[in-house]
C-alpha positions, 0 to 999 in steps of 0.5 A: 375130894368128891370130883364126879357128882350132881345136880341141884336136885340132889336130895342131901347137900344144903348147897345143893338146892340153888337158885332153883329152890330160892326161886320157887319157894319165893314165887309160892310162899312166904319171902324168905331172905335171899342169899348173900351177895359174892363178896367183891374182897374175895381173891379170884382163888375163892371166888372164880370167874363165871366164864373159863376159856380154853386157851387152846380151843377156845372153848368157852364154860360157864360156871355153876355151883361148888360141889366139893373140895378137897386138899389141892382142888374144888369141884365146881359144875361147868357147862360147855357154852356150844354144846350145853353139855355139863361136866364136873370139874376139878380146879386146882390154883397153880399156887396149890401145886407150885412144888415139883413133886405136888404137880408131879401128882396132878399130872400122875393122875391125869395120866392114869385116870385118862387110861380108864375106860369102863362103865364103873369108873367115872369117865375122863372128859379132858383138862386144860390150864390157864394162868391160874388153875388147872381143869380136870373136866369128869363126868356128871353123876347127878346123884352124888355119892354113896356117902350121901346116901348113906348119911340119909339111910344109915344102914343098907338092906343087903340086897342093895349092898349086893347091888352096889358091891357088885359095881363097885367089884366090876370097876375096881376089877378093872384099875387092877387089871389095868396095873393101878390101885385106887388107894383111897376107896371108901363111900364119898369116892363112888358116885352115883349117877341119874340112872342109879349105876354107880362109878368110881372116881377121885383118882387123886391117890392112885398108883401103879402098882408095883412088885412089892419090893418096890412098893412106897411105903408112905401111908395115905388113905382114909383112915378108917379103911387103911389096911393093916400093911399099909398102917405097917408101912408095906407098901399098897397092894390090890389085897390093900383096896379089897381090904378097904371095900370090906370096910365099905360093905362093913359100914354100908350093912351096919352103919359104921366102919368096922373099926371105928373109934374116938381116937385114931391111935385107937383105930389104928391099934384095932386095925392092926389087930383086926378087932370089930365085932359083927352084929346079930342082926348080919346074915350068916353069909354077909358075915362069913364074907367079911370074915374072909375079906378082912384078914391080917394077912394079905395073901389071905384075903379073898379075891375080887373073883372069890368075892362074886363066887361067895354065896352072899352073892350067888344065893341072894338077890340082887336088883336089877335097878334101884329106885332112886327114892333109895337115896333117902328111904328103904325101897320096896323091893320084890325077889323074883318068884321062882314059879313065875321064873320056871314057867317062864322057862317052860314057856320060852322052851315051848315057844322060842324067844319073842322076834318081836315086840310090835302090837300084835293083831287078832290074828297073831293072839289066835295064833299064839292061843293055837300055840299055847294049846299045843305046847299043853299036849305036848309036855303031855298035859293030856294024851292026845294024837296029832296027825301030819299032813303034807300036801293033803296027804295024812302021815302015821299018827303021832302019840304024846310023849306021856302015855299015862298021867302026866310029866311035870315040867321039869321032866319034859324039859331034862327029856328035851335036852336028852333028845327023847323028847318030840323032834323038831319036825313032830313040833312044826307039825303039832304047831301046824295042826293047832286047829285039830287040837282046838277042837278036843281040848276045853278050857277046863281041861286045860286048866284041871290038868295045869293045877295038876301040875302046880299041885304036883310042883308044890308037892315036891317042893323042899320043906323049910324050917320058917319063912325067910326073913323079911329084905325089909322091917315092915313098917308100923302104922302111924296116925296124926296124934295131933294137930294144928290149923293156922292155915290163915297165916302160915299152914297146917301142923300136925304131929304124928303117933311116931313123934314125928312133925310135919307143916303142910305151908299154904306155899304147898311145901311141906317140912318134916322133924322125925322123931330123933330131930337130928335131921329136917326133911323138905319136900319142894314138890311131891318128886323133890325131897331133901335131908338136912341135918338140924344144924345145917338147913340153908338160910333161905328156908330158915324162916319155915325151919322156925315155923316148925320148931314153933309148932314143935314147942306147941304140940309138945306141951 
């Protein structure tokens, strides 16, 4: 059950793209057919009332579109009337949980998920129930789930695993501590909200846990990530959910689960005997990592802490954020540089942190130019002499801690931490004095000897073996290999060297076939972008989806 997700923006799901698209697309372009009226037979199970009261509050909610649905529940987006608030919210029919035990479960997980409150798990909101249905209201991640966007990208690059993984390890970190298991980890159970964070959610199977005599032996789960002990009905444990993210960083680095066959005894039978292959393509560290999750044995596995100490996370880079284009195409991602990051360092020590971010005056910049200038002389980047004046009195001249050549910054800054650096009294006196400095040191200089130093840096540098690989496989360059004008009656038609086939409609839309043709990409607007497998695209578009196959056909003759 995918409870937590979305928006009508949302690039992937058919059902996503709503009134809104019908509506532009219909205003610009072409006409296309509307979609079918709600059928007046439908049960009220199927076909809920657009207006839900809260029997206790009053609280009135509107409801929006299906967004998932699972064994008891669907999922549908509400909108608080007062406070135009959206939530996602689960609706279980009392008819689906009639029996003891099934409404025992609904409230297990009420109980539960309303004990959680952390920044990677999707938050409880409240529930109610009427005469007809249970409502579990959640929190909203406009960006669907991590399924999603691996049905779009297929593989991830490994620096955004890290970025999901690393989420993923603080939430789960958090169920544990607090005594529960999630049980049914897996991609369609982390949502993704609109600042890309990530959060787990559908608590629909989660469990105290317990000591492991005690523990249910029932196996449930998803299939392709049940851990051994559970196929050997042991019971879960916290190894179990650790077992299952190894399954996810499995498939999110090379596109499949580790285990995955045609036929379930299959896959339970490799599950048992922890048998997967690891592709060439892996660094050594991600293999290593997933060697030492996916054990047989439990005890043997690594922990959530030993996970972030592995040096895929501690010697790789992780973004800070991803971009949301990520969702449906590789990012462009940038490491920081590590000579930007010392001297920024050397900067900070230098100068101290910024107190502030306000627009600076002439005056300020002239003062930090003066201060720019002293921190040279004084991690000795030339020898200089700085004099302490106190109420007009001169003091004993001041040397600079270098007396010949120079100290790279490295050094200057081990000195400064061992105290035999400058004082901090010397300091404010060479940050007083900035003019006397002015005056001897040129711009050349300054320059000249920073080089020096760059140069000194680079020298000492260790030597590597060949340049790292790429976060990314560059891209080749394509050119329109062909096209078509009939622009007078439905757009233009081009076809692409890479095979794939573009319309640019006169409505200013724009439908894509890549070269593989099992996916159709539509652009509504230049910041609107959705993915739909071919057999799948949503019958208001099917009118521009026969366009493209026309032109398809031609282009290809």
């Amino acid at each position: 059950m995918e409870s937590a997700c979305y928006i009508q923006s949302h690039p992937y799901q058919c059902n996503a793209l709503g009134a809104d698209l019908y509506r532009t697309t219909h205003q610009t372009g072409p006409a296309v057919p509307r979609s079918p009226k709600p059928d007046p037979r439908r049960s009220p199970q199927q076909q809920p009332c657009k207006l839900i009261t809260d029997p206790l509050s009053g609280k009135a909610y509107t409801k929006g579109r299906l967004m998932g649905k699972g064994g008891f529940a669907r999922c549908y987006e509400m909108t608080e009337v007062s406070t135009n608030k959206t939530y996602a919210v689960k609706v279980i029919p009392h008819s689906r949980v009639a029996k003891p035990h099934q409404r025992e479960k609904i409230v297990n997980e009420i109980d539960l998920h309303r004990e959680l409150h952390h920044k990677h798990v999707v938050k409880f909101s409240h529930h109610f129930e009427d005469s007809e249905n249970i409502y579990i209201f959640l929190e909203l991640c406009s960006r669907k789930s991590l399924a999603h966007i691996w049905k779009a990208r297929h593989t991830l690059l490994e620096p955004e695993v890290r970025y999901f993984l690393k989420q993923i390890i603080s939430g789960l970190k958090h169920l544990h501590l607090k005594g529960i298991l999630h049980r049914d980890l897996k991609l369609g159970n982390f949502f993704i909200n609109e600042s890309m964070e990530l959060k787990v959610g559908d608590f629909g199977l989660v469990a105290r846990l317990e000591p492991p005599e005690q523990r249910k032996k029932t196996i449930c789960g998803t299939p392709n990530y049940l851990a051994p002990e559970v196929l050997y009905r042991q019971g879960h444990g916290p190894e179990s959910d650790i077992w299952s993210l190894g399954c996810v960083m499995y498939t999110l680095l090379c596109g499949t689960p580790p285990f995955e066959t045609s036929d379930l005894k299959e896959t339970y039978r490799c599950i048992k005997q922890v048998k997967y292959t690891l592709p060439a393509c892996l660094s050594s560290a991600a293999k290593n990592l997933l060697m030492g999750i996916l054990k047989r044995t439990p005890g043997e596995r690594l922990t959530l802490d030993q996970i972030l100490e592995h040096e895929f996370f501690t010697k790789g880079y992780t973004p800070d954020k991803l971009p949301p284009s990520s969702c449906v195409m590789v990012p462009d991602l940038h490491p920081p540089n590590p000579a930007k990051s010392l001297f920024t360092k050397v900067a900070k020590s230098l100068f101290g942190k910024n107190k502030s971010k306000t627009k600076k005056s002439p005056t300020d910049e002239k003062d930090d130019i003066s201060k720019l200038v002293t921190g040279l002389v004084k991690t000795s980047i030339c020898r200089q002499l700085s004099y302490k004046t106190v109420d007009g009195n001169e003091v004993a001249p001041v040397t600079s801690p270098a007396v010949t050549g120079y100290s790279s910054p490295v050094d200057t800054l081990t000195e400064e931490a061992s105290g035999k650096s400058v004082s901090r009294s010397i300091r404010g006196s060479l940050v007083s004095s900035s003019d006397a400095f002015e005056d001897c040191i040129t711009a050349a200089g300054v320059m000249e000897t920073a080089l020096a130093i760059l140069k000194d840096c680079l020298s000492s540098m260790p030597a590597v073996e060949g340049n790292p690989s790429s976060l990314a496989k560059p891209e080749h360059f394509v050119w329109v290999s062909k096209w078509v004008d009939y622009s007078n009656k439905y757009g233009f038609g081009y076809q692409l060297s890479n095979r794939s086939i573009g319309v640019l409609f006169n409505s200013g839309t724009h439908m894509v076939f890549p070269a593989h043709r099992r996916h159709v990409h539509y652009n509504l607007t230049n910041s609107r972008h959705f993915v739909f497998p071919t057999s799948t695209v949503p019958e208001q578009l099917q009118g521009q989806m026969s366009i493209l196959q026309y032109f398809a056909t031609y282009m290809e003759k």
